[in-house]
N, C-alpha and C positions, 0 to 999 in steps of 0.2 A: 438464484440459480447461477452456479459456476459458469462460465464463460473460458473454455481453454484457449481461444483465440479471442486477442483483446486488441483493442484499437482504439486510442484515445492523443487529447492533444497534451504535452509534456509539459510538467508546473518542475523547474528547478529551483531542488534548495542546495547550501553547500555541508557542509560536514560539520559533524557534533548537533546534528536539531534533536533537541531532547524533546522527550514528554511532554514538557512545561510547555514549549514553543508550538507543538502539536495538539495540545489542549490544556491549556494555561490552568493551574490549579484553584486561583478563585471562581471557577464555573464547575467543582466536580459536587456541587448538591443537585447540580438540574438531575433530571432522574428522564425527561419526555426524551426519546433520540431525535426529535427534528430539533428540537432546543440545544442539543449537543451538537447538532452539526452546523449551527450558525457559527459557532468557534471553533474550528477546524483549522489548523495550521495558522489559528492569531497570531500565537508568538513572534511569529516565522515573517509572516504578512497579512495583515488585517484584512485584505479582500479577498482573497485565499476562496474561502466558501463563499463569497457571491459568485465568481468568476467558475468556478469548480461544475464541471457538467460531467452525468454519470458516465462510467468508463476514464475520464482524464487517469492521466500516470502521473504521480509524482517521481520524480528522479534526482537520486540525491547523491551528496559526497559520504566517504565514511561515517559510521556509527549512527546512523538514522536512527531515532529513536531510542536514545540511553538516557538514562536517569532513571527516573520512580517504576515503580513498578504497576501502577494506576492502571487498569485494561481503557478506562477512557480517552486514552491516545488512540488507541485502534480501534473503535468504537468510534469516535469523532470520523474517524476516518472512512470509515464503512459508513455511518450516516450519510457524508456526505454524497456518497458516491463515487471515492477514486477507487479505479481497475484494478490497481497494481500501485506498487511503490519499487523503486528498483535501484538497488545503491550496494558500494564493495562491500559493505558488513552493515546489521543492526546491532541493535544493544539486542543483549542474550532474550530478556523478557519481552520484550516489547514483540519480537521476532514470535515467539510461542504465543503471546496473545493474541497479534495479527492472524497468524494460521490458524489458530482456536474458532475466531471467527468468522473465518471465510476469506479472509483478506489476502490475495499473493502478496510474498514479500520475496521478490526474486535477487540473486546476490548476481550483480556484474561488475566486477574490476573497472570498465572503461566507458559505458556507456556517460558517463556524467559530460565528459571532456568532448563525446561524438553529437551530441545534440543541442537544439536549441531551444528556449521557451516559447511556445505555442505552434512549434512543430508537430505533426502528425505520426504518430509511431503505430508501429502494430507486433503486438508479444504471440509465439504461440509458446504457451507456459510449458506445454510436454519435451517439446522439441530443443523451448529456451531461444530461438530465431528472435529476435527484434529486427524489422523492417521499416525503413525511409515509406514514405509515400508511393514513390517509385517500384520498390520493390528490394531496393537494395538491402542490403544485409548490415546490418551498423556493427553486432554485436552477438554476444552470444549470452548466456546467463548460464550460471552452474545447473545442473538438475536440479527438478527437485526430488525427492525419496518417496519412492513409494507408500509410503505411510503417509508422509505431508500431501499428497497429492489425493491420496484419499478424501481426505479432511479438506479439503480444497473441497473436492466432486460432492465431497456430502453437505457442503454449504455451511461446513465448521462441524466442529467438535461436538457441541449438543445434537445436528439434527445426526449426526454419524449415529452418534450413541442410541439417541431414540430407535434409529432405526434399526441397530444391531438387539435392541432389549425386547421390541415387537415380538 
């Protein structure tokens, strides 16, 4: 179930974490998703998915996930249980697979530079607000479109469809 208000603690990565780093290409025969989400941002940091508790945000620099066009990046990722991912740009594909699946991928210029790791944030995805602990305001995040935000609410693209073919 979508969650438009999210609140997790912040995993930074820096810019260019491709696919590979996201879900390293000698692990795409697993087929089970808990076995995919043991490797979950390996490339990046091998502890990644012990540490990872559902809700966590990852927060990243430019081009969060470019390279391949594998859906097992966002996949690994959704396994695991991150909230949200939030960084200036994704790679084009990686960004439509994440939404396809249910996964926010909210675009913010500045958040990377205002937070810290294992800091407490809280997103509300409609509004785009990202909040400190406190209360405070860090940031803002672009919208997202009404059509992507659909797809969010319907828990991704397939359960969207299913339920518009009903």
């Amino acid at each position: 179930m979508f969650e438009k208000a999210l609140c997790g603690r912040v995993f930074l990565f820096g810019k260019n974490i491709d696919t590979d780093q996201i879900y390293p290409g000698r692990f795409v025969e697993l087929t089970d998703v808990g076995d995919v989400a043991k490797h979950a941002m390996e490339g990046a940091d091998p502890e990644f998915a012990a540490a990872c508790e559902t809700g966590d945000i990852i927060v990243a620099g430019n081009n969060f996930g470019c390279g391949s066009s594998r859906e097992h990046a966002a996949v690994t990722l959704k396994a695991v249980g991150v909230g949200a991912v939030v960084a200036p740009s994704f790679g084009r594909i990686f960004y439509r697979n994440g939404i396809n699946l249910g996964l926010p991928l909210l675009i913010c210029p500045d958040l990377h530079t205002g937070v810290t790791a294992g800091e407490r944030i809280s997103i509300d995805v409609k509004s785009g607000e990202i909040r400190d602990e406190s209360g405070q305001i860090l940031s803002r995040t672009q919208p997202v479109g009404e059509y992507m935000m659909h797809i969010l609410e319907s828990g991704g693209i397939k359960p969207l469809l299913r339920k518009q073919f009903q």
